[in-house]
DOVODREN-294765 format. One record per residue (C-alpha): residue number from 1; residue in one letter; x, y, z. Coordinates in steps of 0.25 Angstrom, whole numbers, plus 5000, padded with zeros to 4 digits. Layout:
[site NUM; a; [X; Y; Z]];
...
***
This chain:
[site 1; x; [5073; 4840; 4920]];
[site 2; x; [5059; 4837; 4921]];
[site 3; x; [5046; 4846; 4920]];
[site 4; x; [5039; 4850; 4930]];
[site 5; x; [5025; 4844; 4935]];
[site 6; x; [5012; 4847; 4929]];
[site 7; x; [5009; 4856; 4942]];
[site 8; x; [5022; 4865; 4938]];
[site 9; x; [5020; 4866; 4924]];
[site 10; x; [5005; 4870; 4923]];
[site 11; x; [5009; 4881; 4936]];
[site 12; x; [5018; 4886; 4927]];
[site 13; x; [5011; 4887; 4914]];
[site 14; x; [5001; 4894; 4923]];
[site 15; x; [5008; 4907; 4924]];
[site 16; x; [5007; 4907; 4909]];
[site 17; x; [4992; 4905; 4910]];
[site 18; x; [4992; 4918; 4923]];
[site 19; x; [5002; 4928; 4915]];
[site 20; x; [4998; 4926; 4900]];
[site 21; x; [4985; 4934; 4903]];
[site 22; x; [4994; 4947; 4904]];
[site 23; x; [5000; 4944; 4890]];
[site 24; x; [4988; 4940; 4884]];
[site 25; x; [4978; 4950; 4890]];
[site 26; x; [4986; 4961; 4894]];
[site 27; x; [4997; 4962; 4882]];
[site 28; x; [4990; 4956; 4871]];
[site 29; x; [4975; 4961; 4873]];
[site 30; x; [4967; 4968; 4883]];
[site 31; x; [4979; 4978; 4887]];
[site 32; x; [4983; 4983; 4872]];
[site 33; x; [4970; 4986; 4869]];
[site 34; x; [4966; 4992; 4882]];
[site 35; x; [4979; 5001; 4882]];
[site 36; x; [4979; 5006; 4868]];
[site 37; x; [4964; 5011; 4870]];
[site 38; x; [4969; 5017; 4882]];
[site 39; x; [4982; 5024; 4879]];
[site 40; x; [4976; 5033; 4869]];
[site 41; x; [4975; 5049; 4870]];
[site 42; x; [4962; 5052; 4863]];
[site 43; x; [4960; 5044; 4850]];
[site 44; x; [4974; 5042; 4846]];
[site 45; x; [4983; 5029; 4850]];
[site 46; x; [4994; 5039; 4856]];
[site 47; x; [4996; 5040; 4870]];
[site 48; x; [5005; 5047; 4880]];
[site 49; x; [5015; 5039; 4891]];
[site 50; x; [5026; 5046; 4897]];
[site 51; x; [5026; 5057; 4890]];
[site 52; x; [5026; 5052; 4876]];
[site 53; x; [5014; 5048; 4865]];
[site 54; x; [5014; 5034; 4863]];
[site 55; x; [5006; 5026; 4851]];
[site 56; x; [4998; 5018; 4862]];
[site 57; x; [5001; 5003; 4856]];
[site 58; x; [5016; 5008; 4856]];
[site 59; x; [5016; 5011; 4871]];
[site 60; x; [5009; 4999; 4873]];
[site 61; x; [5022; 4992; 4868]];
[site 62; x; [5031; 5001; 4873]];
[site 63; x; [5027; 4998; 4888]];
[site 64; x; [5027; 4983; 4884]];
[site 65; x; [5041; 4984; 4879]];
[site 66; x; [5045; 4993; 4892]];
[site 67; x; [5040; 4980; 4901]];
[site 68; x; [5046; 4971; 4894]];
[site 69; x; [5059; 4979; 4895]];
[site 70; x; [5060; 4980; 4908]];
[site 71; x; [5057; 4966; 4913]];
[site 72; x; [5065; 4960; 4903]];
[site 73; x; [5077; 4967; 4910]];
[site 74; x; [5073; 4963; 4924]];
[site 75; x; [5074; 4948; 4919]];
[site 76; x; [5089; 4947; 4922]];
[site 77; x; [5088; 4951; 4936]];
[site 78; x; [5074; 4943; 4940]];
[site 79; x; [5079; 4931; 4933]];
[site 80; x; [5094; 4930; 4940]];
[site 81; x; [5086; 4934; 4953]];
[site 82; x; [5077; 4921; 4950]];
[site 83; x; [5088; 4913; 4945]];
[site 84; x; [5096; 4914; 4956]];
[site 85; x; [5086; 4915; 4968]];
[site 86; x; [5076; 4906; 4964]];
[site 87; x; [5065; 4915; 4962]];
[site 88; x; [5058; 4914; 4949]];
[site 89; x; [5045; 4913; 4955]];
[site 90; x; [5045; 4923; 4962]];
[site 91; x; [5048; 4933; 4951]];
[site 92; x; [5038; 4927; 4943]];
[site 93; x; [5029; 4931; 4953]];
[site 94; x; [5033; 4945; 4954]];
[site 95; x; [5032; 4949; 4939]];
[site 96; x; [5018; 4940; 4939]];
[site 97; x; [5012; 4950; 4950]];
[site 98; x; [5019; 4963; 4944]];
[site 99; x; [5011; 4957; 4931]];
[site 100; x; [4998; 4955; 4936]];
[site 101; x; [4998; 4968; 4943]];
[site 102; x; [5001; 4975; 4930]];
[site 103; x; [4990; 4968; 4925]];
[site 104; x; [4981; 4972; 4935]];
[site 105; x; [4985; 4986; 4935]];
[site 106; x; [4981; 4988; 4920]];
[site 107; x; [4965; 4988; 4928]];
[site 108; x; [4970; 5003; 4930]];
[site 109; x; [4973; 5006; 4917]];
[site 110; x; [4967; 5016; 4909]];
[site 111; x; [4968; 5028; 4900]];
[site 112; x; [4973; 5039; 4911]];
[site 113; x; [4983; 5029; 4917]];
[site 114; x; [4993; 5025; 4906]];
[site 115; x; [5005; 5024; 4915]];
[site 116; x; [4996; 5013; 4923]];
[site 117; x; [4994; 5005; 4910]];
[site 118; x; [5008; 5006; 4905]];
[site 119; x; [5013; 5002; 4920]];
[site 120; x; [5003; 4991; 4924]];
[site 121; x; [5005; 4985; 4910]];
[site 122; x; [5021; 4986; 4911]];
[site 123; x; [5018; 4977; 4924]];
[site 124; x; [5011; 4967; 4918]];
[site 125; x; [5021; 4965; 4907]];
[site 126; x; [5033; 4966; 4916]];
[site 127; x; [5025; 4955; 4925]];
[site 128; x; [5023; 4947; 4914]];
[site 129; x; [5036; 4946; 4905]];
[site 130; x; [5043; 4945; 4920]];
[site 131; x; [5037; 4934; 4924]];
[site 132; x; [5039; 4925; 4913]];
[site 133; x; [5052; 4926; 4913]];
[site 134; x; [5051; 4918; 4926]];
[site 135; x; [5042; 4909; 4921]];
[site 136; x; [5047; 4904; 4909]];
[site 137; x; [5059; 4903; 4917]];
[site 138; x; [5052; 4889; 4924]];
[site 139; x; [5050; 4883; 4911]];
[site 140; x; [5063; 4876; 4911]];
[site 141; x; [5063; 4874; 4926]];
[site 142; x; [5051; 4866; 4925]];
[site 143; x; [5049; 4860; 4911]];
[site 144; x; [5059; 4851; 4904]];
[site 145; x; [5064; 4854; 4889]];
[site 146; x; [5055; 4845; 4884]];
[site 147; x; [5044; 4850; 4891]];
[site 148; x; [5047; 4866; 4889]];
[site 149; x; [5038; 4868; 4875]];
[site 150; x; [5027; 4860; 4881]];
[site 151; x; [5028; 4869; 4894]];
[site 152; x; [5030; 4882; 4889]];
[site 153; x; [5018; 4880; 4877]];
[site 154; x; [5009; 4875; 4890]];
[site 155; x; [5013; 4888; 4899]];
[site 156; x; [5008; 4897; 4884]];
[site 157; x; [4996; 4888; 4884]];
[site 158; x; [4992; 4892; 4898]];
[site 159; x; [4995; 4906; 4897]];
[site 160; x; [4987; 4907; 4884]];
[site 161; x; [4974; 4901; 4890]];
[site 162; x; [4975; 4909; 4904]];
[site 163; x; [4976; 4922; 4894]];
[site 164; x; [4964; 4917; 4885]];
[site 165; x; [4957; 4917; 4898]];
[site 166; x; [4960; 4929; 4904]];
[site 167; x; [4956; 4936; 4890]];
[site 168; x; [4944; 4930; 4890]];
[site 169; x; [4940; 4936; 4904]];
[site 170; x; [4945; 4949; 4899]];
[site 171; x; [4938; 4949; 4886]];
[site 172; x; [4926; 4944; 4893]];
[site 173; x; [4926; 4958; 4902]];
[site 174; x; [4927; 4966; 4890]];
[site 175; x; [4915; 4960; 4884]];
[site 176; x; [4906; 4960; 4897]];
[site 177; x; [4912; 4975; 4905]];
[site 178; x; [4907; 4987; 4897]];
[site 179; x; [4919; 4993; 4900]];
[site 180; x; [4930; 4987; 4891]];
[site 181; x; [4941; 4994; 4898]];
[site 182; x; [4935; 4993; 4912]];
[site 183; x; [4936; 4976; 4907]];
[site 184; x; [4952; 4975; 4901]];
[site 185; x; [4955; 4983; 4913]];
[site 186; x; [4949; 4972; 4923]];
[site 187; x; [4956; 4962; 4913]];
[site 188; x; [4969; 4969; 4915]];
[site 189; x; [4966; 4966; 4930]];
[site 190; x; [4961; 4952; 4930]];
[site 191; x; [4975; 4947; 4920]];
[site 192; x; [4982; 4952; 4934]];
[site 193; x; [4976; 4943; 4942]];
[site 194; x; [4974; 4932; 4932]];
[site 195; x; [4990; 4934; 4931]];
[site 196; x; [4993; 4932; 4945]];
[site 197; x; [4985; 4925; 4950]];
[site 198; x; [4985; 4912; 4940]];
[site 199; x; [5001; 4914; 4942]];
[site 200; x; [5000; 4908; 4957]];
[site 201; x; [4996; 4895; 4950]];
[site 202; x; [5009; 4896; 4944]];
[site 203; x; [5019; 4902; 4956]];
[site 204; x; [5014; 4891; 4965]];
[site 205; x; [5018; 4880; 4956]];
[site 206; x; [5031; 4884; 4951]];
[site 207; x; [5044; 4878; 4957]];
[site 208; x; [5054; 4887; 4967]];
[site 209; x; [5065; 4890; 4959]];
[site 210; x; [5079; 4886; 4961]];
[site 211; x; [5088; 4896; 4961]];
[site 212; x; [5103; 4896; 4956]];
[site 213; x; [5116; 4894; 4963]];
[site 214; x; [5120; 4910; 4959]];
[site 215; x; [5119; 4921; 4967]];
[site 216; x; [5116; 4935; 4964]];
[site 217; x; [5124; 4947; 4969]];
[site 218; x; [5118; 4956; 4962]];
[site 219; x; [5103; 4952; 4952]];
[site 220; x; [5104; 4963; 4943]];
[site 221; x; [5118; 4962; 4937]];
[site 222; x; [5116; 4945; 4939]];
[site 223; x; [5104; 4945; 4931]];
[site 224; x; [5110; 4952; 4919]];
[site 225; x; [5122; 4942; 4920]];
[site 226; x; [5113; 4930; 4920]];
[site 227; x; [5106; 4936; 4908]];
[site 228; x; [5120; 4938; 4901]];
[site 229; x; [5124; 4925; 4906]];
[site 230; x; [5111; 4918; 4899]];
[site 231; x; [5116; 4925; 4886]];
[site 232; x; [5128; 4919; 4887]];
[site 233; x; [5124; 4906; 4888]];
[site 234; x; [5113; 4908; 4876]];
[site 235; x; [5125; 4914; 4868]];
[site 236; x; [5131; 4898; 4872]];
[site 237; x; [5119; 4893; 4865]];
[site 238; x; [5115; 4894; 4849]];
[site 239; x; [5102; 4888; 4850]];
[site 240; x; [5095; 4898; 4862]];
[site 241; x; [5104; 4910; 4857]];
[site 242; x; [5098; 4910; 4843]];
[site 243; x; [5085; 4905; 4848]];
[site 244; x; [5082; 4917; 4859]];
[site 245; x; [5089; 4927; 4847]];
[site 246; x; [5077; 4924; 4838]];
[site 247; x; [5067; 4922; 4851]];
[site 248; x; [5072; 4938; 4855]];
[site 249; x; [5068; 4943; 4840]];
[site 250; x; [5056; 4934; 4837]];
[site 251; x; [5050; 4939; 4851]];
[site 252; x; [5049; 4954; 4847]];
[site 253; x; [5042; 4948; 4835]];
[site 254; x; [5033; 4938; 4844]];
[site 255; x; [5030; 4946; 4859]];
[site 256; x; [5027; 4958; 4849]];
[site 257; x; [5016; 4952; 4842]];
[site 258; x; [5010; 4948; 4854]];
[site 259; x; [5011; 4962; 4861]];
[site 260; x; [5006; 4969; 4850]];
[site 261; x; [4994; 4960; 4843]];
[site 262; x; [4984; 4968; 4850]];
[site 263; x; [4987; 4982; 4848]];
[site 264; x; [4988; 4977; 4833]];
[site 265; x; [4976; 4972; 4831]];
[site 266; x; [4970; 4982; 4841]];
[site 267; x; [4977; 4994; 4837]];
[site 268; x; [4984; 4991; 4822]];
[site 269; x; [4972; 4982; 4815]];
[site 270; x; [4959; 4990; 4825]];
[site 271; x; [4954; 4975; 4830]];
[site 272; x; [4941; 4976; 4841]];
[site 273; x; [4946; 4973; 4854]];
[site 274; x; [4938; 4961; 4856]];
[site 275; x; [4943; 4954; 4844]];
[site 276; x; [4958; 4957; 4848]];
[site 277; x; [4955; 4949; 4862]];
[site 278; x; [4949; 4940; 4855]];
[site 279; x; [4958; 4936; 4846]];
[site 280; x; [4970; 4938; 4856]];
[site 281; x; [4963; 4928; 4863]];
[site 282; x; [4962; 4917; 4850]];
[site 283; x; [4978; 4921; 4849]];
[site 284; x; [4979; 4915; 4863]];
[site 285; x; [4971; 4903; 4861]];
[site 286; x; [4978; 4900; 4848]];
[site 287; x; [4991; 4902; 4855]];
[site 288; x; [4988; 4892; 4864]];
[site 289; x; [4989; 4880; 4853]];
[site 290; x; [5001; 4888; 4847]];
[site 291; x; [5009; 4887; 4858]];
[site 292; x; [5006; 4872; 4860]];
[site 293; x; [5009; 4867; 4845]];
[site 294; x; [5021; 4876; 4843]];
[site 295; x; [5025; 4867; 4857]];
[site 296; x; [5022; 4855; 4849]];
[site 297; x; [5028; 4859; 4836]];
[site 298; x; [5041; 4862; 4844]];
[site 299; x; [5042; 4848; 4849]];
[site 300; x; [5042; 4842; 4835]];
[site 301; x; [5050; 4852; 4826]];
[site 302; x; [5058; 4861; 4837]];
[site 303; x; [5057; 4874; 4844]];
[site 304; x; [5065; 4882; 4835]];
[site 305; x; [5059; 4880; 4823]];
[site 306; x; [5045; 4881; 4826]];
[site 307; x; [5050; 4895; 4831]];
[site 308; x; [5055; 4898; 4819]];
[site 309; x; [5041; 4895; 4814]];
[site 310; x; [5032; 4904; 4824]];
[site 311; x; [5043; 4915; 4820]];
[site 312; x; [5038; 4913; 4804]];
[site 313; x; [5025; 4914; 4809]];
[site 314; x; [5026; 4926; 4816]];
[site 315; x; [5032; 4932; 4806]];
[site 316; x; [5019; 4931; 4797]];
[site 317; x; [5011; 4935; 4808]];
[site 318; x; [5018; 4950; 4807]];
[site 319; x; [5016; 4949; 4794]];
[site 320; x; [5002; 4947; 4794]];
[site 321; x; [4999; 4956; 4805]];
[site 322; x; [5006; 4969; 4797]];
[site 323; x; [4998; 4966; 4782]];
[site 324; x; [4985; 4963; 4792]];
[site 325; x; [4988; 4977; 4796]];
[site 326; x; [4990; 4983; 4783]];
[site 327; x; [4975; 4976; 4779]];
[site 328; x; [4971; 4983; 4790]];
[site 329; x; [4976; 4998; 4785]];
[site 330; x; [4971; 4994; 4770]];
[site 331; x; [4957; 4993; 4778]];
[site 332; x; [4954; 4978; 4778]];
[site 333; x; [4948; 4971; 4791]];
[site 334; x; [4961; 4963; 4798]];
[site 335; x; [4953; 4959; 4810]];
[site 336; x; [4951; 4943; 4805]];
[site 337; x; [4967; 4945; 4800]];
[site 338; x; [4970; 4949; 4813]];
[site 339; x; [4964; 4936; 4819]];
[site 340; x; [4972; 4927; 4809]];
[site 341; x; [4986; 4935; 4814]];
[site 342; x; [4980; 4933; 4829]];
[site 343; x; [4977; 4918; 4827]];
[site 344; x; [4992; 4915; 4822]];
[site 345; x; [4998; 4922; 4830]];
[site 346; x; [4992; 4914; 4841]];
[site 347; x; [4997; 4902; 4835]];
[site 348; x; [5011; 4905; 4837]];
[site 349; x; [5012; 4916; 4849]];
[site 350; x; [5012; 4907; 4860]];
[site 351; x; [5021; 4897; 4852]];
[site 352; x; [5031; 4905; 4852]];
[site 353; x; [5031; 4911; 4866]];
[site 354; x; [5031; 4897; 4871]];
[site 355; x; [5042; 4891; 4861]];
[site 356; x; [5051; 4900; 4864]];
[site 357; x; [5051; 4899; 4879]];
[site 358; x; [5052; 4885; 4878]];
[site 359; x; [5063; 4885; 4867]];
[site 360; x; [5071; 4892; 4875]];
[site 361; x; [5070; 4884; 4886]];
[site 362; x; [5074; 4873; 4880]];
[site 363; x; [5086; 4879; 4873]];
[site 364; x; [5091; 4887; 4886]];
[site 365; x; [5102; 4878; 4895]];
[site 366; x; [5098; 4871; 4905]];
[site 367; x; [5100; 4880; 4920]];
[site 368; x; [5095; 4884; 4932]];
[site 369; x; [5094; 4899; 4928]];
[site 370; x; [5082; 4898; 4920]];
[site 371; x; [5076; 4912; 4925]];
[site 372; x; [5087; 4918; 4919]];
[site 373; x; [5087; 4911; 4906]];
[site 374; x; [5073; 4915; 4905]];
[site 375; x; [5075; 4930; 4908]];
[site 376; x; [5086; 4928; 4897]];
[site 377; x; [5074; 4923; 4886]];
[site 378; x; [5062; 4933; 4891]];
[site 379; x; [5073; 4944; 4891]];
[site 380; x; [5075; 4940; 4878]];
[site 381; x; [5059; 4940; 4873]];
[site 382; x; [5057; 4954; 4881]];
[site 383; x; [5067; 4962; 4876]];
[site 384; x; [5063; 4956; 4861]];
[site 385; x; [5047; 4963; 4865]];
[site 386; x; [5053; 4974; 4869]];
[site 387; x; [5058; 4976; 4857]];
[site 388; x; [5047; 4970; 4850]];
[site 389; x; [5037; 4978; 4855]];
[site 390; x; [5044; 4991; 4857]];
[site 391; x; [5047; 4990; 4841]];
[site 392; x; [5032; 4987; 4839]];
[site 393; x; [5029; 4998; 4845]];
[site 394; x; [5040; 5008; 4840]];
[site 395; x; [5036; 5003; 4827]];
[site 396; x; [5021; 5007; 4827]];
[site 397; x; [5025; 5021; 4834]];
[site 398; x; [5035; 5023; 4823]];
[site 399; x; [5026; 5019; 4809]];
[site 400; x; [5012; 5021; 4817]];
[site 401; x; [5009; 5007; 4812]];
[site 402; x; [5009; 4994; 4821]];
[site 403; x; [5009; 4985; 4808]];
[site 404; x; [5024; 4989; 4806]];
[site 405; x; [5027; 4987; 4821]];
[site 406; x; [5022; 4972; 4818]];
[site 407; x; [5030; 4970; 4803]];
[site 408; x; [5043; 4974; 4812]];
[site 409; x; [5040; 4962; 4819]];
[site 410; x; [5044; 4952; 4808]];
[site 411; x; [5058; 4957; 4810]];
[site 412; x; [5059; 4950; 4823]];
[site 413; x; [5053; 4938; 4819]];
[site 414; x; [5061; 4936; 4808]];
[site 415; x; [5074; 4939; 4816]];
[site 416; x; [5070; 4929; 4825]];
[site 417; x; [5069; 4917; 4817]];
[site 418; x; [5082; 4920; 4812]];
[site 419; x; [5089; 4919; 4826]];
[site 420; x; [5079; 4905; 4829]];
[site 421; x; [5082; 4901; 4815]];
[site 422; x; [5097; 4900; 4819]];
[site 423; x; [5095; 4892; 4831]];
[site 424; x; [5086; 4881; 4825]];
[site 425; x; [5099; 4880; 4816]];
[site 426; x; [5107; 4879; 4826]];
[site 427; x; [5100; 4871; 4835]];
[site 428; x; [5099; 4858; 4822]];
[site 429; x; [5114; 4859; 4821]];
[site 430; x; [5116; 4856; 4835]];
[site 431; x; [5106; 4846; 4835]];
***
């Protein structure tokens, strides 16, 4: 196949530069801070949802894990309905207007409406993790294998400037407002428009989609039989197989870093706020050339083993961040430590995320039923934060520390490059 023309491939590395500003302003730094300043009952980090008390960052990852949950089970159904119909457009468009309104929503948010928070922020995540399945879902309908690291790193790219920008604006309105809330709040309001509307650039330039011969008589059941069916055929094939087994477990390690950054160095290691968005915003920048040289590096040495050494470095990186905590309880000043962590872990974050989408699509068969292929992998990675995160979270809750919540994490990583260690051997024996 060929790629795609300019016009395409810009369109649909925009809907990385329109979504990312949730990921990015909402999950990794205005929200966290905003809601654990929030859900407080007087002076204490407790607060009660549902009729339980919560540890405030705990609930923070228990509603994450509970919207990851939920769309990663309607994947089957929407991607069998946008296999066979033809509509994968269309559902990206639906979860990108249910994010965007989450988003927006969160303006209301404050300390006597939790349930509003909790609600509106389990709309933005379900938007966003429910459209991307749809979207990487084009990338092997309009780039060819030879083009697909390239592509994938560019989509990253894009999404990492657009969030740079967006988190200026907000950073901006927290220096000039008196009112810091009243200014994340307006933030929260202006990522949903940012969102939805940069994402028209994007629906108007992607192709219609084909859709299969198949029919379905019934979505529900046929959606879980095209997930089993894509298990079947993974089973089929040692390379993927071992590859997405080490992609499940190094993803808890991975997305829960991510998810949690903030209310470590917010909550764990006591950081100012403006720092933290600061230096989220230099992770960003640095991520920007990660994602570009681990596309390179790829190229010349494989995409396996340059996995397999983002793994290794991940695996430090936890490391680090639990002695860095434990300076921080002998009393030392971790705020320039923390900057150092930040950094390298902007060096590999979006590397990884863009590796792995593209490894995959390069190792998957060549079909028609990529929606359903994709649902397979984002199941895979949303189920593995699920996990990730509730642990993180069930962890912290059960010692009263964060920093062993982060040391649990090596586990993960250390599992993973097992499984991809496995394949790269497979994969030179059959070469």
């Amino acid at each position: 196949m060929q790629t795609a023309s300019k016009k395409v491939i810009n369109g649909w590395a925009m809907y990385d530069w329109a979504n990312s500003v949730y990921n990015l302003v909402i999950t990794t730094t205005f929200f966290p801070i905003y809601f654990t300043s929030v859900a407080k009952t007087g002076d204490t980090d407790k607060v009660v949802f549902l009729g339980r008390t919560f540890v405030n960052s705990s609930l923070y990852d228990y509603t994450l894990a509970a919207a990851y949950l939920l769309v990663a089970f309607s994947y089957p159904v929407l991607t069998s309905i946008a296999d066979t119909r033809g509509n994968k457009k269309s559902f990206m468009q639906f979860f990108c207007v249910l994010g965007a309104v989450g988003c927006s929503l969160l303006f209301f948010f404050t300390s006597s409406n939790i349930w509003l928070g909790i609600l509106a922020f389990m709309m933005a995540c379900m938007g966003y993790v429910g459209s991307l399945v749809f979207y990487n879902a084009y990338l092997p309908e309009i780039a060819a294998p030879a083009d697909r690291d390239r592509i994938s790193a560019k989509g990253f790219s894009y999404g990492y400037i657009g969030s740079v920008i967006m988190q200026a604006v907000g950073f901006g309105l927290v220096l000039l407002l008196p009112d810091a809330a009243m200014a994340t709040r307006i933030t929260f309001l202006l990522v949903g428009i940012w969102w939805i509307g940069f994402a028209q650039i994007t629906f108007s330039r992607l192709p219609a989609n084909t859709a299969s011969a198949r029919t379905t008589a019934n979505v529900v059941t046929d959606g879980f039989k095209e997930v089993k069916k894509v298990f079947n055929e993974v089973t089929k094939l040692p390379v993927l197989k071992r590859f997405l087994r080490g992609f499940f477990f190094y993803s808890m390690g991975v997305q829960t870093v991510m998810l949690a950054a903030t209310l470590f160095g917010s909550k764990l290691l006591q950081l100012d706020d403006k720092k933290l968005i600061i230096t989220v915003v230099i992770i960003q920048l640095v991520a920007i050339a990660g994602a570009f040289f681990m596309s390179r590096l790829s190229e010349k040495i494989g995409n396996l083993p340059v996995l397999m050494g983002v793994i290794v470095f991940w695996i430090i990186i936890c490391i680090a961040a639990y002695f860095i905590a434990e300076y921080k309880e002998a009393g030392g000043d971790p705020e320039f430590l923390f900057y150092f962590l930040a950094t390298a872990v902007g060096l590999v974050m979006g590397g990884i995320q863009s590796l792995s989408r593209s490894t995959y699509s390069k190792l998957m068969p060549v079909t028609k039923d990529t929606a359903s292929y994709f649902s397979y992998y984002d199941l895979t990675e949303k189920i593995a934060i699920v996990i990730g995160i509730f642990s993180f979270g069930y962890i912290e809750e059960l010692t009263g520390s964060m920093q062993h919540s982060i040391l649990s994490l090596i586990i993960f990583f250390v599992i993973g490059f097992g499984f991809l260690f496995t394949a790269w051997r497979f994969q030179k024996k059959v070469q």
